[in-house]
C-alpha positions as CSV (number, residue, x, y, z in Angstrom):
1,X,2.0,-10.5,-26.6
2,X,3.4,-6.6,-28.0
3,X,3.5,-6.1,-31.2
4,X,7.3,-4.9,-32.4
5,X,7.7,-2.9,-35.4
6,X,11.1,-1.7,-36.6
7,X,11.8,-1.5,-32.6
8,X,8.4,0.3,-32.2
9,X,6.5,-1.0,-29.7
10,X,2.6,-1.0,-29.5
11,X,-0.2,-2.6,-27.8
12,X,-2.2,-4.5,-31.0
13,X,-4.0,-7.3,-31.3
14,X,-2.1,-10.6,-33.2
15,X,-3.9,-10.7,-36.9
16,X,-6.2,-13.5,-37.2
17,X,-3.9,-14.8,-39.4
18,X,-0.8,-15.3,-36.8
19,X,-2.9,-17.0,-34.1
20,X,-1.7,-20.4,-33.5
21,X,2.0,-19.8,-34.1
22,X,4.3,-20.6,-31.4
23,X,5.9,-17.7,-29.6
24,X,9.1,-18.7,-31.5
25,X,7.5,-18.2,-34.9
26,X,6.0,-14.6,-33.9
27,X,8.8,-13.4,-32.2
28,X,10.4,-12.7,-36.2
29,X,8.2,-12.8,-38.7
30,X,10.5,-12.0,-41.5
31,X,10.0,-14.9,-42.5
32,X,6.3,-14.0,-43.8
33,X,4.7,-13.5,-47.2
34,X,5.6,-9.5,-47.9
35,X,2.1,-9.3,-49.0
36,X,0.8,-10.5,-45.9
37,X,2.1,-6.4,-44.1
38,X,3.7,-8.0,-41.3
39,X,6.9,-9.1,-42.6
40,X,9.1,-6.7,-40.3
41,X,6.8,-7.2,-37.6
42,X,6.9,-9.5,-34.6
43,X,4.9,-10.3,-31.3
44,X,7.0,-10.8,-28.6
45,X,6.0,-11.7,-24.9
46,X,5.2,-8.8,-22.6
47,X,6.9,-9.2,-18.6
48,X,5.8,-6.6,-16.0
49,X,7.9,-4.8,-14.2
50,X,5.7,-2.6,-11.7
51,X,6.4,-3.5,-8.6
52,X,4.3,-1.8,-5.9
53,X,2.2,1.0,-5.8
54,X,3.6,3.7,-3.7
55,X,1.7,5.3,-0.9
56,X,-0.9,8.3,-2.2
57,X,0.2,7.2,-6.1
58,X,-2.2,6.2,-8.9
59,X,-1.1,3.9,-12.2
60,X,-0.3,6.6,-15.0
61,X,0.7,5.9,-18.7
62,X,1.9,2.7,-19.8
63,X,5.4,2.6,-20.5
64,X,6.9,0.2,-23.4
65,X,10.6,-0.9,-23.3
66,X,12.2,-3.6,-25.6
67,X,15.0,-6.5,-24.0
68,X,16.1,-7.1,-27.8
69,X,18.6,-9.9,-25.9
70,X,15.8,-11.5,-24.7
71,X,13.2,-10.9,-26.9
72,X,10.3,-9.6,-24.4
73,X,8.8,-5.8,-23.6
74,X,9.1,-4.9,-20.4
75,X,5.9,-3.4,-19.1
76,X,5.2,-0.8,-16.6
77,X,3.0,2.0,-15.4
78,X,4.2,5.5,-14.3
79,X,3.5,5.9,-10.6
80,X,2.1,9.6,-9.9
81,X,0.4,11.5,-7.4
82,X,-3.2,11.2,-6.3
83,X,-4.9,14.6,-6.5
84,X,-6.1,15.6,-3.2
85,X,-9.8,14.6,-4.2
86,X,-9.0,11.6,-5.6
87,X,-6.9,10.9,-2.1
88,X,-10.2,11.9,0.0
89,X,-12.9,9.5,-2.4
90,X,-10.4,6.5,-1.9
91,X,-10.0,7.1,1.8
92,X,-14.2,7.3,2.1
93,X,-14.3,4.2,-0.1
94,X,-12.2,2.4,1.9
95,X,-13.5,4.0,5.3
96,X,-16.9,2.8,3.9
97,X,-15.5,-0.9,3.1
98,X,-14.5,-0.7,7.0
99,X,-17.8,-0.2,8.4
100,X,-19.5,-2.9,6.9
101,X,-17.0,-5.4,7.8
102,X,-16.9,-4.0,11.1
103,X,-20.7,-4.2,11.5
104,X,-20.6,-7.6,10.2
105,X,-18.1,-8.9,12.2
106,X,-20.2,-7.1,15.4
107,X,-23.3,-8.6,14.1
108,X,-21.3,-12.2,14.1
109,X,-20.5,-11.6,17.7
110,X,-23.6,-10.2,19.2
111,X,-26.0,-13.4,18.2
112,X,-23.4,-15.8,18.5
113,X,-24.1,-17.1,21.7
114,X,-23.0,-16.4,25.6
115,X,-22.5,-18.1,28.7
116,X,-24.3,-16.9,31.3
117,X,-24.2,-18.1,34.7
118,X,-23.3,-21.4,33.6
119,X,-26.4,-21.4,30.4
120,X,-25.6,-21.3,27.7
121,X,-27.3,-18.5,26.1
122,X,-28.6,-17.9,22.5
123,X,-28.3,-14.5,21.6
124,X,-29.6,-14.3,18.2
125,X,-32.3,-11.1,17.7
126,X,-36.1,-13.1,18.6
127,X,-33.9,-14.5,21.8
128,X,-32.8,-11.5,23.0
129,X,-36.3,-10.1,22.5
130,X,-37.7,-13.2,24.6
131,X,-35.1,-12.7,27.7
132,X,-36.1,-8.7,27.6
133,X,-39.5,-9.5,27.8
134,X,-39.1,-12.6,30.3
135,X,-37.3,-9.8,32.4
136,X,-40.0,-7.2,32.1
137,X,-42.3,-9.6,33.3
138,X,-40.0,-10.9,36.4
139,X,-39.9,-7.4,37.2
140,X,-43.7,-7.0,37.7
141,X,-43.4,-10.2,39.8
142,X,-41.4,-11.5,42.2
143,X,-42.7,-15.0,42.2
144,X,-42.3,-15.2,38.2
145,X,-40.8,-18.5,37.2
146,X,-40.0,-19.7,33.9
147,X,-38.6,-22.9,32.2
148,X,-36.2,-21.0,29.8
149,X,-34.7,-23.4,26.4
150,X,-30.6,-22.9,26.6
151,X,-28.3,-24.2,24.2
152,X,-27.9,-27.4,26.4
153,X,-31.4,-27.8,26.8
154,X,-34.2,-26.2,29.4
155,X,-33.1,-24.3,32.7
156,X,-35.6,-23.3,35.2
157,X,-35.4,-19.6,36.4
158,X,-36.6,-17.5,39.0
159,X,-37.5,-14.0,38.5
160,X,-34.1,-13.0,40.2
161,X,-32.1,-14.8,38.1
162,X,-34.3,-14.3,34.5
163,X,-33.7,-10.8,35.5
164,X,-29.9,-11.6,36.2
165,X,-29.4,-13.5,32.8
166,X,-30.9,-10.9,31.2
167,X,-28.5,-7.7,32.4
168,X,-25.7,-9.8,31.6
169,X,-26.9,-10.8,28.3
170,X,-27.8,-7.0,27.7
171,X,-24.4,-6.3,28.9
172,X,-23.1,-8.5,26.4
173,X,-24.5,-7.5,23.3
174,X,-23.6,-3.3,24.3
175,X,-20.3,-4.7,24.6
176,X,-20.6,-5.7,21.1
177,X,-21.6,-2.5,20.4
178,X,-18.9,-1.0,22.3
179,X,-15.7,-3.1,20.5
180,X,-17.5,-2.1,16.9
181,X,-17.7,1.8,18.6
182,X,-14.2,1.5,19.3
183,X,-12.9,-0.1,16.0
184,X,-14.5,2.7,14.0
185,X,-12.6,4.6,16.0
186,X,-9.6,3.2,14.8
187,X,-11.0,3.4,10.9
188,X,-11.0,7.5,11.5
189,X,-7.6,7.6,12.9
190,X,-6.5,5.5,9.9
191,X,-4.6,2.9,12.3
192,X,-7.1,0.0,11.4
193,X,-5.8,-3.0,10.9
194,X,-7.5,-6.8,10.1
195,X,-6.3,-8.6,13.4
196,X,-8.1,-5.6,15.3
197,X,-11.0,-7.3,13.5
198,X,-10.6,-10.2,15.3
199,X,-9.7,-8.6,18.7
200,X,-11.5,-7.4,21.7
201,X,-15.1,-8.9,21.3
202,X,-16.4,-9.9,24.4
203,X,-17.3,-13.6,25.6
């Protein structure tokens, strides 16, 4: 509600007194004790008017405007122009907001799991760490076996194919790596957009 004074508009609070009353009874007050001080006063309902922010424009001074027929203040903001430093500290803010959905969404992809081979492959951080080492080890030794816990349950392995599981898994995760790479990509450029969030992770 806007206070209305002798078709003075202002932003004030409704007096203690005046809370309670239905938007009828505020909307003319005349009808009020003289003594009370609000007597050519009234409180009508405010409705915005705004519409959208224009591109490289900030919200400016409020601007007031009475609809005597219908009784309401119309409400909008001045749209003006973002100083160029004031462009550049939204554009890192947002650019910043970018990255850690990016990396989040990478991170999301990375340990969520690969099929490999036909195994299902867990490819959370400790898991990955186990393959790399189970590879390191087949390496040393071409007669390394190793009963290795999938998804689906355990798969046995020979050094070939730990070695095997573990390229493509590696292969996987820089892939990862690669998609959030290139979407950051996309964040300096300024063409990101949310479905390229969802797009282009590998499987």
């Amino acid at each position: 509600m806007i206070k209305v004074e002798n078709n003075v508009v202002s932003r004030e609070l409704i007096p203690s007194f005046l809370i309670g009353l239905s938007a009828e009874s505020l909307a003319d007050l005349s009808w009020t004790d003289p003594a009370l001080g609000v007597s050519d006063c009234a409180w009508w309902p405010e409705e915005n008017t705004e519409g959208e922010l224009g591109i490289n424009k900030k919200w400016g001074a409020e601007v007031l405007t009475l609809d005597a027929e219908r009784r309401v203040v119309l409400v909008a903001r001045k749209q003006v122009a973002m100083t160029v430093a004031e462009k550049a500290e939204r554009d890192a803010l947002i650019a910043a907001d970018w990255r850690v959905r990016i990396a989040a969404r990478r991170f999301q992809a990375e340990t969520g799991g690969v099929t490999v081979q036909g195994i299902p492959v867990n490819t959370e951080r400790d898991s990955q760490a186990l393959l790399t080492g189970a590879a390191f080890a087949a390496s040393l030794d071409p007669a390394y076996q190793i009963k290795w816990k999938a998804a689906s349950g355990f798969v046995e392995l020979s050094a070939a194919q730990v070695i095997g599981l573990a390229s493509e898994v590696l292969a996987f995760v820089q892939g990862c790596f690669n998609r959030e790479a290139e979407l950051l990509g996309f964040v300096a450029d300024d063409s990101i957009t949310t479905d390229m969030l969802e797009e282009g992770w590998p499987a």
